[in-house]
Every structure is written in structure tokens, then in C-alpha cells.
VOGU-3710 file (C-alpha; in Angstrom, 3 decimals, decimal comma):
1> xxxxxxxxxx> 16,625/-36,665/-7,399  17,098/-37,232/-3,418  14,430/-35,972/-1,474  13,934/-32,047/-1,115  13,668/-30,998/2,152  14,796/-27,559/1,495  14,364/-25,180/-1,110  15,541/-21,654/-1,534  13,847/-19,120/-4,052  15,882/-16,009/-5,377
11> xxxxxxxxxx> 13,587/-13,134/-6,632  15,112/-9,919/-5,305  12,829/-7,218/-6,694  10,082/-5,180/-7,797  6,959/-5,432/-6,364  4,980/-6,652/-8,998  7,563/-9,651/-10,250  7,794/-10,710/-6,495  3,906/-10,742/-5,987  4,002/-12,682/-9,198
21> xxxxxxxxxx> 5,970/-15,471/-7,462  3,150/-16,233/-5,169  1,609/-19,136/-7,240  4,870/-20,662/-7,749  5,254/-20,763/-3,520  1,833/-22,017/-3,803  2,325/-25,037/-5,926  5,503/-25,845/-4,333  4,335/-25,844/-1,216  1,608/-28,329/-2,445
31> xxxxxxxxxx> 4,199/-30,570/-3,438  6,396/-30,317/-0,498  4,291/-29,974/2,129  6,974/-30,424/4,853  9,821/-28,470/3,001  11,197/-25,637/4,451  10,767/-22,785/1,963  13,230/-19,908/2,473  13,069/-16,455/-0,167  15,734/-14,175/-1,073
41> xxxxxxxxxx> 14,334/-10,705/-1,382  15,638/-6,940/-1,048  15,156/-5,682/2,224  12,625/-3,041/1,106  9,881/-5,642/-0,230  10,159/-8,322/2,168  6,690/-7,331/3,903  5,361/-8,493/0,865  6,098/-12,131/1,498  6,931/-12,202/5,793
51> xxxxxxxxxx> 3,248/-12,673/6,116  2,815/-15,444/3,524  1,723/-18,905/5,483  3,691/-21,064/2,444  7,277/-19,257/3,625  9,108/-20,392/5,758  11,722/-17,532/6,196  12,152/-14,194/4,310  16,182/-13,691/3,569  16,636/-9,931/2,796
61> xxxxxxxxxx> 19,444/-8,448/0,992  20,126/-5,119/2,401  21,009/-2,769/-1,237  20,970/0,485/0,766  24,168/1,606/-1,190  24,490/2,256/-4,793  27,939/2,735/-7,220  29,065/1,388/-10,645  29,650/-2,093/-9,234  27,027/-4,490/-11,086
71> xxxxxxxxxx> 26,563/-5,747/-7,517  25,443/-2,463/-5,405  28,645/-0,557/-4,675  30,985/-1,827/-1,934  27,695/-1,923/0,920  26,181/-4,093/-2,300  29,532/-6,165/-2,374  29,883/-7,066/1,010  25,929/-7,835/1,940  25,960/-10,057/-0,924
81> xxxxxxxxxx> 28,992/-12,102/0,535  27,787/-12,378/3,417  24,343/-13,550/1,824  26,084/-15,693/-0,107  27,778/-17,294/2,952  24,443/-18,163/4,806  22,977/-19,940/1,586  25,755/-21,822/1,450  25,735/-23,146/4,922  22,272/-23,816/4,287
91> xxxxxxxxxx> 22,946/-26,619/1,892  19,475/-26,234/0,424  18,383/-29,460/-1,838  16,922/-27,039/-4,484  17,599/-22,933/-5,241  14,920/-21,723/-7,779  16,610/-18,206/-9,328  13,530/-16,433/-10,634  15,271/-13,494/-11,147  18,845/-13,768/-13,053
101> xxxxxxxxxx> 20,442/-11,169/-13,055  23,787/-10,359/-11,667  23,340/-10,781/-8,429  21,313/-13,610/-8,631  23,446/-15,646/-10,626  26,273/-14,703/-7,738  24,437/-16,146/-5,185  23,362/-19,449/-6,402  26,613/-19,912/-8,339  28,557/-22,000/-6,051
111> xxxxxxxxxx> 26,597/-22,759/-3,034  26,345/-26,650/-2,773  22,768/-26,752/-3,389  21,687/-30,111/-4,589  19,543/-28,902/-7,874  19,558/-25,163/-8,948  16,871/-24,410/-11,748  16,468/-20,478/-13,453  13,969/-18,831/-15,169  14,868/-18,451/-18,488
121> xxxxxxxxxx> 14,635/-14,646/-19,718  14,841/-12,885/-23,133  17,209/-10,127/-22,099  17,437/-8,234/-25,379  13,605/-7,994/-26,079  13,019/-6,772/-22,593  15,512/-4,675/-22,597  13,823/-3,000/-25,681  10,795/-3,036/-24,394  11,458/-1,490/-20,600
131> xxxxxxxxxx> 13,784/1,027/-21,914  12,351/1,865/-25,276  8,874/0,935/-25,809  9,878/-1,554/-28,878  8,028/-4,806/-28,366  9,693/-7,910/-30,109  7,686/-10,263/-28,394  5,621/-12,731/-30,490  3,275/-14,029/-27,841  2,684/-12,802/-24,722
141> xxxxxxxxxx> 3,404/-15,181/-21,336  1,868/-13,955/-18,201  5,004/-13,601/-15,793  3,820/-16,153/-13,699  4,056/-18,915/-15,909  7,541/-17,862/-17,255  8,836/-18,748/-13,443  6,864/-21,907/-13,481  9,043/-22,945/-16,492  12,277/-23,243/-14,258
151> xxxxxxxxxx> 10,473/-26,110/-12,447  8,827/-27,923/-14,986  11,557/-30,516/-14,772  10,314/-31,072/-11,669  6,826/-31,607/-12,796  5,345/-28,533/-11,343  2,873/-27,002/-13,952  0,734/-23,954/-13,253  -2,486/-24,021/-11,059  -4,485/-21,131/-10,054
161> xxxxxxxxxx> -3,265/-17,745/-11,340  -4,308/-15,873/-8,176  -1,568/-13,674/-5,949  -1,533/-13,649/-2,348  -0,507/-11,013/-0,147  -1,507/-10,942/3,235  -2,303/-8,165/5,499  -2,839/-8,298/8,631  -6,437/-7,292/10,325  -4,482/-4,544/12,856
171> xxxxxxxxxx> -3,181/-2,876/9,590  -6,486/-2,585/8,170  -7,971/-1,224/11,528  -5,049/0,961/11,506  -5,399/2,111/7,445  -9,156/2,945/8,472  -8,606/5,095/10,922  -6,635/7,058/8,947  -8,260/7,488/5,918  -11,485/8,578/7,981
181> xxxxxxxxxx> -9,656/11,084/9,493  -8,338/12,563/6,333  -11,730/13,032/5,300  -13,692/9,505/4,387  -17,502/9,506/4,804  -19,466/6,638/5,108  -20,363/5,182/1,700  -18,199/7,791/-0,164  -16,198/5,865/-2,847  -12,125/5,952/-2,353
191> xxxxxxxxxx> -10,130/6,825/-5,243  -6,796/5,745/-5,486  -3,684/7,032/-7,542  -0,064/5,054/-8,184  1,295/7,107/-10,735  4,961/6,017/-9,585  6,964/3,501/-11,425  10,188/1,895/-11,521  10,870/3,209/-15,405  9,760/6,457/-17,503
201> xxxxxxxxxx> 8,246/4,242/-20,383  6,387/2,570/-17,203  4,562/5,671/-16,341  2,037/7,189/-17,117  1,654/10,955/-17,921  0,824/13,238/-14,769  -2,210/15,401/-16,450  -4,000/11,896/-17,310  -3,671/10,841/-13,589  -4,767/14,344/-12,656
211> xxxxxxxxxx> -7,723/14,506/-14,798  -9,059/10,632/-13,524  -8,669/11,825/-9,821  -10,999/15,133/-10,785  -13,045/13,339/-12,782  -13,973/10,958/-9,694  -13,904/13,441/-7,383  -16,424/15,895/-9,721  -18,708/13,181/-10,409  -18,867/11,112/-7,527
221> xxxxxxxxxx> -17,785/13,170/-4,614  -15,241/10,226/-4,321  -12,552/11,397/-1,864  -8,904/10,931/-4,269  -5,898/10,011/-2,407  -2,271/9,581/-3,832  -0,071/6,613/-3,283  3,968/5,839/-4,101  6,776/5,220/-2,090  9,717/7,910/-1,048
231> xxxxxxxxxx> 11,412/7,685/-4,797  7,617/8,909/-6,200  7,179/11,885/-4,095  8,013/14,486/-6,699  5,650/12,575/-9,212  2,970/12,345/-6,656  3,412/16,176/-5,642  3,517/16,863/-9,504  0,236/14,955/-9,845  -1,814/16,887/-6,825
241> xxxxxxxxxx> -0,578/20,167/-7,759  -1,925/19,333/-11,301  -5,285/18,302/-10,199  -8,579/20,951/-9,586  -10,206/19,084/-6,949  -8,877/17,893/-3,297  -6,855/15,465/-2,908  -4,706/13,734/0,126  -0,981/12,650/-0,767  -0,237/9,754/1,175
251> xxxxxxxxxx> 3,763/9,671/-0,842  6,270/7,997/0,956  3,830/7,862/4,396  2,987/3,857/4,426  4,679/0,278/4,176  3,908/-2,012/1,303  1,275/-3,597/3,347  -0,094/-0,062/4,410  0,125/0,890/1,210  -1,984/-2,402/-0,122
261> xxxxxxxxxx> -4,605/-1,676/2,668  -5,131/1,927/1,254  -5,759/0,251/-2,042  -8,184/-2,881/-0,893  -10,408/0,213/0,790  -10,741/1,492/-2,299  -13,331/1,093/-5,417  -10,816/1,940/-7,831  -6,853/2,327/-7,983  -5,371/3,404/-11,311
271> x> -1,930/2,316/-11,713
//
């Protein structure tokens, strides 16, 4: 293989797969110190990864409209074109696609890139597992080493487990402040609640998140705020109106990093 200056990484979403990707970046970067390394991400995660010292560029997919289309609708359509048009100038020496799915597999089909490896997925036993609860899985892989198999040919093994995501000290000033004024003492313990979730069989029910966040609250006078993004709002409404004690519902009110400050405030977040 020629020497890779450039590399390209195509994880689009959720939060949790893309955080996941972090030790991969890691242990590339190791071994391409002086590689650029670009990511491919929706638009509405990329704060996850802009403040990550091992990328060199976040490339964000903008998937603000929705239809039948596999692709997004025809917003969907035409962003991923014109994606698709600035990898392919690019003319990166190796495109990673952690993600395959449709869209994935569009952009990385056909884009001149010296070496394109993919994560290797079991569609059907996910698929039964995510949208049914039936697990066919034999043995369980941590995530993280799944994407380490698309590189293996490259003789990148996994290191150190750990995530990264990195928030800046301003936002953490900033995420003080505010939970002070809603009502945090000094020494009181910080409760926090993510009872949102991407899928039904993902989430858990709203009385069990209610009766944690009283429980906390009863015995330790912790102070119990609610977390989730616009989509959870109704969930984290449901959840507040379902507990006895106070509570502060902070739905739909912070960025991901925001949103990760809350939590690394906190003694406990149940998820």
C-alpha cells in the first residue's frame, strides 16, 4: 500500500456509536501521526468530535429533511451529492465506513479513494434485537472493537478502550452557572436523568426513571434534573410530571457538549 496521507472516516450517527469511534481515531492517529484525518458525521452530532485534537476536520451531512427515499428525502438526496462530490475531490488514500448503511455505502462507493475498508455488521440479528428485543447473538463484541476489525488489514489492533470527548473549560463555567442558579447547593449531590432514546425497546419505562429521581431526591436531598434533546421532550415532560419530588427539565435546552457538562457535574446519570 502507498503511503496514507489522508484518511476519511464515515460514521454518520448516534451518539453513542460515534463516541465509540474515538479509540479507533486514537490508534490511527498513532500510526499516522502526520495524516490528515477528516470524519463524516450528521450535522447534529458533530460537536461531539470538532473538539477532538486527533481530527483534523469534521464533514457534516446536513439530514434536516425526511421522506421515503432511503437517502433523506430530496434535501437528503441532494446534500449527499454534494457530500459525495467533496470526498471525491479529496482523493483520500484510505475511507474507513464504520457505519454501512445506505448512505454510507453511497458515499464511499465511487470516490477514487486509494483503500476503502467497512465494518462488517450482522444486519438481521440487530435488526432483531433493536426492533424486537430477540437477541441472536452468541458472544458479545464491545462496539469498539467491531470498527477496529475494518482495519485490521492494516495492522491496527485495539489499545485502550477509553472514549474521549472534549469539552471545553468556558462550557463548564457556563454549565455551572446554570445549574447553581436552578437551585445547586454546595456539596448537594446532582442527579441526572436521560430517559430519551433513539428506539422504544431502547427505553426505559417512565415510572422507573421517576421513582430513581425521588428516590435521590428523598434520601439525599440530591437536586434531580432531566436531560434529552428536542425529540425527548414529551418523554422528559412525561417523566417530571410522574415524579413526587422537584425536579428541573433541562429537555431540548443544551448542545451535546452542554448536555455532557450537565452530566460530568453530576454523581450519578441513569441512562
Amino acid at each position: 500500500m502507498s503511503e496514507i496521507r489522508k484518511i476519511l472516516i464515515i460514521r454518520l450517527s448516534s451518539i453513542g456509536d460515534i463516541l465509540l469511534t474515538t479509540p479507533l481515531i486514537r490508534a490511527l492517529r498513532k500510526k499516522y501521526p502526520q495524516a490528515v484525518i477528516d470524519f463524516v458525521i450528521k450535522e447534529q452530532y458533530a460537536d461531539l468530535l470538532k473538539t477532538n485534537p486527533h481530527v483534523s476536520n469534521v464533514i457534516t451531512f446536513n439530514h434536516s429533511a425526511r421522506g421515503r427515499s432511503a437517502y433523506g428525502g430530496k434535501a437528503g438526496i441532494k446534500e449527499l451529492r454534494k457530500l459525495k462530490k467533496h470526498i471525491k475531490k479529496k482523493r483520500y488514500d484510505l475511507l474507513i465506513d464504520i457505519h454501512k448503511n445506505f448512505r454510507s455505502i453511497y458515499l464511499r462507493t465511487g470516490t477514487g479513494a486509494g483503500f476503502v475498508v467497512k465494518y462488517r455488521k450482522d444486519y438481521v440479528k440487530r435488526f432483531l434485537l433493536v426492533r424486537f428485543g430477540i437477541n441472536r447473538f452468541n458472544t458479545v463484541i464491545p462496539i469498539y472493537k467491531r470498527y477496529f476489525r475494518a482495519v485490521e488489514s492494516l495492522g491496527i489492533v485495539p489499545g485502550n478502550p477509553d472514549t474521549e470527548l472534549h469539552i471545553p473549560g468556558i462550557t463548564h463555567e457556563q454549565i455551572h452557572s446554570i445549574i447553581v442558579k436552578d437551585g445547586l447547593h454546595d456539596n448537594q449531590p446532582l442527579i441526572v436523568l436521560c430517559p430519551g432514546a433513539g428506539f422504544a425497546t431502547k427505553r426505559w419505562h417512565t415510572e422507573g426513571f421517576a421513582a430513581v429521581g425521588d428516590y435521590f431526591a428523598r434520601k439525599y436531598g440530591a437536586m434531580v434534573c432531566i436531560l434529552g434533546s428536542l425529540y425527548d421532550e414529551d418523554v422528559c415532560e412525561a417523566v417530571q410530571k410522574c415524579m413526587k419530588m422537584q425536579s428541573v427539565n433541562f429537555a431540548g435546552k443544551f448542545s451535546l457538549l452542554e448536555a455532557a457538562a450537565v452530566m460530568q457535574h453530576s454523581s450519578l446519570v441513569v441512562t
